[in-house]
C-alpha positions as CSV (number, residue, x, y, z in Angstrom):
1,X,15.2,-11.8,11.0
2,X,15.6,-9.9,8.0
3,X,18.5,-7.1,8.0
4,X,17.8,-4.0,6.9
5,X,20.2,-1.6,4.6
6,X,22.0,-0.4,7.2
7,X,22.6,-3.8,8.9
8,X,23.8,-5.2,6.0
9,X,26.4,-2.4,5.6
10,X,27.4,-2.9,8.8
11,X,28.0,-6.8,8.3
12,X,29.9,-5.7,5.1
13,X,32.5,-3.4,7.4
14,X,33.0,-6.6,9.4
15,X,33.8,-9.1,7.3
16,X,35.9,-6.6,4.9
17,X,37.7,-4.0,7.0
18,X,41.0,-5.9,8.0
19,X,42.1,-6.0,11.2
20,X,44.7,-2.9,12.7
21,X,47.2,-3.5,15.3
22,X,46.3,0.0,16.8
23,X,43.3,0.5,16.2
24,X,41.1,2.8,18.1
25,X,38.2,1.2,20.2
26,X,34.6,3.3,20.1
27,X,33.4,0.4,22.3
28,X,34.2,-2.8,24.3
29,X,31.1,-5.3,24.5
30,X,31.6,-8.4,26.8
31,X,35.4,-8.4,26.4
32,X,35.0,-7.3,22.6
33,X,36.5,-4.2,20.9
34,X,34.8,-2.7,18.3
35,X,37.0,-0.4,16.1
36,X,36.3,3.5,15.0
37,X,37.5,2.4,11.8
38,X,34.3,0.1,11.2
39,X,32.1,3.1,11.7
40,X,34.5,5.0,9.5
41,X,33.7,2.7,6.5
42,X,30.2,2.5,7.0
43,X,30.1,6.4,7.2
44,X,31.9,6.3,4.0
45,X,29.4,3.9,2.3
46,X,26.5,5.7,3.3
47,X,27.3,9.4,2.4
48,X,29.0,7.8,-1.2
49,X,25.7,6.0,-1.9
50,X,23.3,8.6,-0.8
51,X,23.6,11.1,-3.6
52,X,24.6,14.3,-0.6
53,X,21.7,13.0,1.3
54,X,23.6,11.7,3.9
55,X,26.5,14.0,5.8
56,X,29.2,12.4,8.0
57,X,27.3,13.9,11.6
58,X,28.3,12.9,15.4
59,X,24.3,11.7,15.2
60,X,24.6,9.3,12.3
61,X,28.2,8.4,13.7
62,X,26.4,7.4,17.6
63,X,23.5,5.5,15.4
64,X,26.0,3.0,13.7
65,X,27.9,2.8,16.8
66,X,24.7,1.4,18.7
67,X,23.9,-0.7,15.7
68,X,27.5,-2.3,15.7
69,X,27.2,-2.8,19.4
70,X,24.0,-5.1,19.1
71,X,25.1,-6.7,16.2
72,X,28.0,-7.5,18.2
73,X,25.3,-8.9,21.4
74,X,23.4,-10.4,18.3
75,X,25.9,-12.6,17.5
76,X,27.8,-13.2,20.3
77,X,24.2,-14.8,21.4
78,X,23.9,-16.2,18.5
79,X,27.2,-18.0,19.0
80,X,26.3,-18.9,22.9
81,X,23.6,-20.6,21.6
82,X,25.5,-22.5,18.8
83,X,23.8,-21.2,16.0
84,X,27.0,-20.9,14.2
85,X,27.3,-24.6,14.1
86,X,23.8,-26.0,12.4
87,X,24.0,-26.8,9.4
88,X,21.3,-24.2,8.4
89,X,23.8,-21.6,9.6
90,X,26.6,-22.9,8.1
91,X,25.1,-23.7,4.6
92,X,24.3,-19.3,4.1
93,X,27.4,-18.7,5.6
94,X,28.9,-20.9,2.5
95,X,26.3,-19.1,0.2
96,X,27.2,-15.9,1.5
97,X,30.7,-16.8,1.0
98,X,30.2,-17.6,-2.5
99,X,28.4,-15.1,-3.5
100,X,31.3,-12.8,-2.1
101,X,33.9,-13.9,-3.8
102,X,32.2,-14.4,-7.5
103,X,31.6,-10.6,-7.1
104,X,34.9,-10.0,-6.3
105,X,36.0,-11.8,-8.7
106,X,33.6,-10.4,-11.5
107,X,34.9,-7.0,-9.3
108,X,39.2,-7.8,-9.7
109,X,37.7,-9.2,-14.2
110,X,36.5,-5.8,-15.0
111,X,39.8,-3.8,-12.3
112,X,42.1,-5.8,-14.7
113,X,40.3,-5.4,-18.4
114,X,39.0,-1.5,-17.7
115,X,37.0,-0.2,-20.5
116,X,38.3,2.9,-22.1
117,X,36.2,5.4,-23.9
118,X,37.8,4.3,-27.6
119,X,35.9,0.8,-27.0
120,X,32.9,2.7,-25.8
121,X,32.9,5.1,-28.7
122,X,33.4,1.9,-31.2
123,X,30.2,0.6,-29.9
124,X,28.2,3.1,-30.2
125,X,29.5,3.8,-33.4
126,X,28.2,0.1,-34.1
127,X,24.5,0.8,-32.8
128,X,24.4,4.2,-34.4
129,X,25.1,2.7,-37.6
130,X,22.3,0.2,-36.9
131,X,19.6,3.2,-35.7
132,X,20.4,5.3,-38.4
133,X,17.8,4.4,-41.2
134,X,15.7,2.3,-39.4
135,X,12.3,3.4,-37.8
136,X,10.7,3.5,-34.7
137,X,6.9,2.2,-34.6
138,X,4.5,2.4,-32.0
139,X,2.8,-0.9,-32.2
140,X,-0.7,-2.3,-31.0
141,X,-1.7,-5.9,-31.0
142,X,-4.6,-8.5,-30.7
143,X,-3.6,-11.9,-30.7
144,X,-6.3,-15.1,-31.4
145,X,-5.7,-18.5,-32.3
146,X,-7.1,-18.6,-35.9
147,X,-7.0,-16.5,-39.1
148,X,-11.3,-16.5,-38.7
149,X,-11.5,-14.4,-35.6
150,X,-8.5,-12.5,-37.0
151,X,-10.6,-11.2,-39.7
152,X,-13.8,-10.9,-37.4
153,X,-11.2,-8.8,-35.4
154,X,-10.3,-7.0,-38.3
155,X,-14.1,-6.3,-39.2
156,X,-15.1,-5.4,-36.0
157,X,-12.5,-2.7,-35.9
158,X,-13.7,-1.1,-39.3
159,X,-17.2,-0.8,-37.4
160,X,-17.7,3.1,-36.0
161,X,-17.3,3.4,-32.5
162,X,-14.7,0.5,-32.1
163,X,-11.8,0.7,-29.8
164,X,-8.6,-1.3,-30.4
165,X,-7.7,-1.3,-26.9
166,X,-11.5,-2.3,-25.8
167,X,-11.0,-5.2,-28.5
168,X,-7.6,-5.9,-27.1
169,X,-9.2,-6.3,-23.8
170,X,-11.6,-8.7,-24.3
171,X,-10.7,-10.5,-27.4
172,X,-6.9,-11.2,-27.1
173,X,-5.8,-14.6,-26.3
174,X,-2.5,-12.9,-24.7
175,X,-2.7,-11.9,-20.9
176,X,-0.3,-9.1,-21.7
177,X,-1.9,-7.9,-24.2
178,X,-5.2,-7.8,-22.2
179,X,-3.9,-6.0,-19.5
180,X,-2.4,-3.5,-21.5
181,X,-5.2,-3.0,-24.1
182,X,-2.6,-4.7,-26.8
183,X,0.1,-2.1,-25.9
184,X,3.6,-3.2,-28.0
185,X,5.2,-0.1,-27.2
186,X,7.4,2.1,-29.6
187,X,9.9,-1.2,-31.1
188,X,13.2,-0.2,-33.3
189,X,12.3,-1.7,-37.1
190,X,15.9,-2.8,-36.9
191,X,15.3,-4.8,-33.7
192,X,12.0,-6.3,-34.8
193,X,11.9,-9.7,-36.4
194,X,11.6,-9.4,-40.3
195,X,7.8,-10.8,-40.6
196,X,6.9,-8.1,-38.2
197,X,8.5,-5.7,-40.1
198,X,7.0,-6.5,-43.7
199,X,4.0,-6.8,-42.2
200,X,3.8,-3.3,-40.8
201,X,6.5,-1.3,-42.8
202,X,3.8,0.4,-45.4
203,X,1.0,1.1,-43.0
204,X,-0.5,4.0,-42.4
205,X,-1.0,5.6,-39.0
206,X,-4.6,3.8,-38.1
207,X,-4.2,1.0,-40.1
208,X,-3.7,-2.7,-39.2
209,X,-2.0,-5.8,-40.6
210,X,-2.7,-9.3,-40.3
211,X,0.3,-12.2,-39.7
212,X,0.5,-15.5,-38.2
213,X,3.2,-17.6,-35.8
214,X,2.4,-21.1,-36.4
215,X,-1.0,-21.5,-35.2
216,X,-1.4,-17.7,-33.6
217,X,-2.4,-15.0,-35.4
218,X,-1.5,-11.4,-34.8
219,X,-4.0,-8.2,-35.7
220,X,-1.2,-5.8,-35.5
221,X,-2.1,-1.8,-35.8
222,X,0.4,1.2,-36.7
223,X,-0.5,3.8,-34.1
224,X,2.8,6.3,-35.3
225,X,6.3,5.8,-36.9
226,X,9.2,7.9,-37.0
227,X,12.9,8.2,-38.3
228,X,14.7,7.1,-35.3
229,X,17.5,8.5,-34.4
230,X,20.7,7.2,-31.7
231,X,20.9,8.7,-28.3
232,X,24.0,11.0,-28.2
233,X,27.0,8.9,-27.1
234,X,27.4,10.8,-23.4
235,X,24.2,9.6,-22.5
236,X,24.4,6.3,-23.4
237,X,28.0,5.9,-22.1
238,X,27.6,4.3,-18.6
239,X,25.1,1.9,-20.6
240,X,27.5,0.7,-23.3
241,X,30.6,0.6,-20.6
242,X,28.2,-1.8,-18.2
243,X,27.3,-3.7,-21.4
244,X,31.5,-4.1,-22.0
245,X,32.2,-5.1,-18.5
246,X,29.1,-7.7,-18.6
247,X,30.8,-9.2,-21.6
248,X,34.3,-9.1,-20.3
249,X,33.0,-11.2,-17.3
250,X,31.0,-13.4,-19.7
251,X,34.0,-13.9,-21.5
252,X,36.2,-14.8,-18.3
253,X,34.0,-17.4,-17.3
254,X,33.8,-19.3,-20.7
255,X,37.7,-19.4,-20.7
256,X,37.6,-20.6,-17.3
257,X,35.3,-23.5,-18.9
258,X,37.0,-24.2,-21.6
259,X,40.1,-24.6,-19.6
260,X,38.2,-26.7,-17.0
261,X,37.4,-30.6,-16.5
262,X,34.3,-30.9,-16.4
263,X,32.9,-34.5,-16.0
């Protein structure tokens, strides 16, 4: 049966909230006391990930007691019946496990490294650097599979009337670019490879270039370029600090490698 959002962040409360020697009962299901302080953390959960949707109300608080009282029949049946010993059971209990504990691990990586704002401000500083100069180009392409219908390409386009995205549809050899009428998007010059750029960096809005990858050829056309410019640093912050903490974690794991045996 597949568990919805709220069922799982009921599961959560159960397998993290620890046990109280006082706790206060909500509930007692066949012998079984479930504690206020499960509802408490689940309240908690929801109104922090709801963005103020969510308020802390004696409705919500009476829904997640009735949904920790049948998860508590749930499994209680589910443990009459011995589902808790096949192997099925047991193997995503393990997975579940697993998957747990690398998180909290990744979690306890990124507790113990935090990323301040100077390491935050020193990348950026890097990728400004990089954006500053380059160009941003908003790119069309066809793509077929020799340089003959790349120039029948380029022939048909010079004839009045022609499309590039109508072209792109049903002359391109690449599903993407048929479904998107040979849409590239607006690419960075600085993240493009260099045969892209030399290919397109003196074209004309309208105009189209012609280059090859091993046995594909590419009718690439310039639809606008700008100066780029860098984001302001505040709203790229969360991005760069996630990107830090990925790496940190990245990092963790090949030192745990290198330290391991691994045969």
């Amino acid at each position: 049966m597949k568990l919805n959002k709220l069922a799982s962040l009921l599961i959560a409360a159960s397998i993290c909230l620890p046990s109280l020697a006082m706790a206060e009962s909500i509930a007692v299901v066949n012998g079984t006391s479930i504690d206020k302080s499960k509802v408490d953390q689940v309240i908690a959960q929801i109104v922090k990930n709801s963005n103020g949707q969510a308020q802390d109300t004696p409705a919500l608080r009476e829904k997640i007691k009735n949904s920790l009282i049948n998860q508590e029949l749930m499994l209680q049946e589910a443990k009459r019946r011995g589902l808790d010993k096949t192997s099925e059971v047991q193997d995503q209990v393990a997975q579940a496990t697993n998957g747990i504990l690398q998180e909290a691990l990744a979690a306890d990586i990124v507790k113990q490294h935090p990323v301040d704002d100077a390491a935050i401000k020193t990348r950026y500083d890097a990728f400004a650097a990089k954006v500053n100069g380059s160009t941003d180009m908003h790119l069309q392409q066809i793509v077929v599979s020799s340089e003959a219908d790349a120039k029948k390409v380029v022939a048909d386009l010079k004839k009045p009337g022609t499309r590039f995205e109508q072209l792109a549809k049903t002359r391109s050899i690449d599903p993407a670019a048929k479904e998107s009428g040979g849409e590239m998007g607006i690419l960075n010059s600085a993240n493009m490879p260099p045969v892209l750029v030399d290919a397109v960096k003196n074209l004309k809005a309208g105009q189209v270039a012609v280059l090859s990858s091993g046995n594909i050829w590419h009718v690439v056309k310039l639809v606008e370029s700008r100066p780029a410019k860098p984001a302001p640093l505040e709203q790229l912050k969360p991005q760069i600090a996630r990107q830090l903490q990925e790496e940190q974690i990245e990092q963790a794991v090949t030192d745990l490698r290198n330290k391991a045996k691994i045969q």
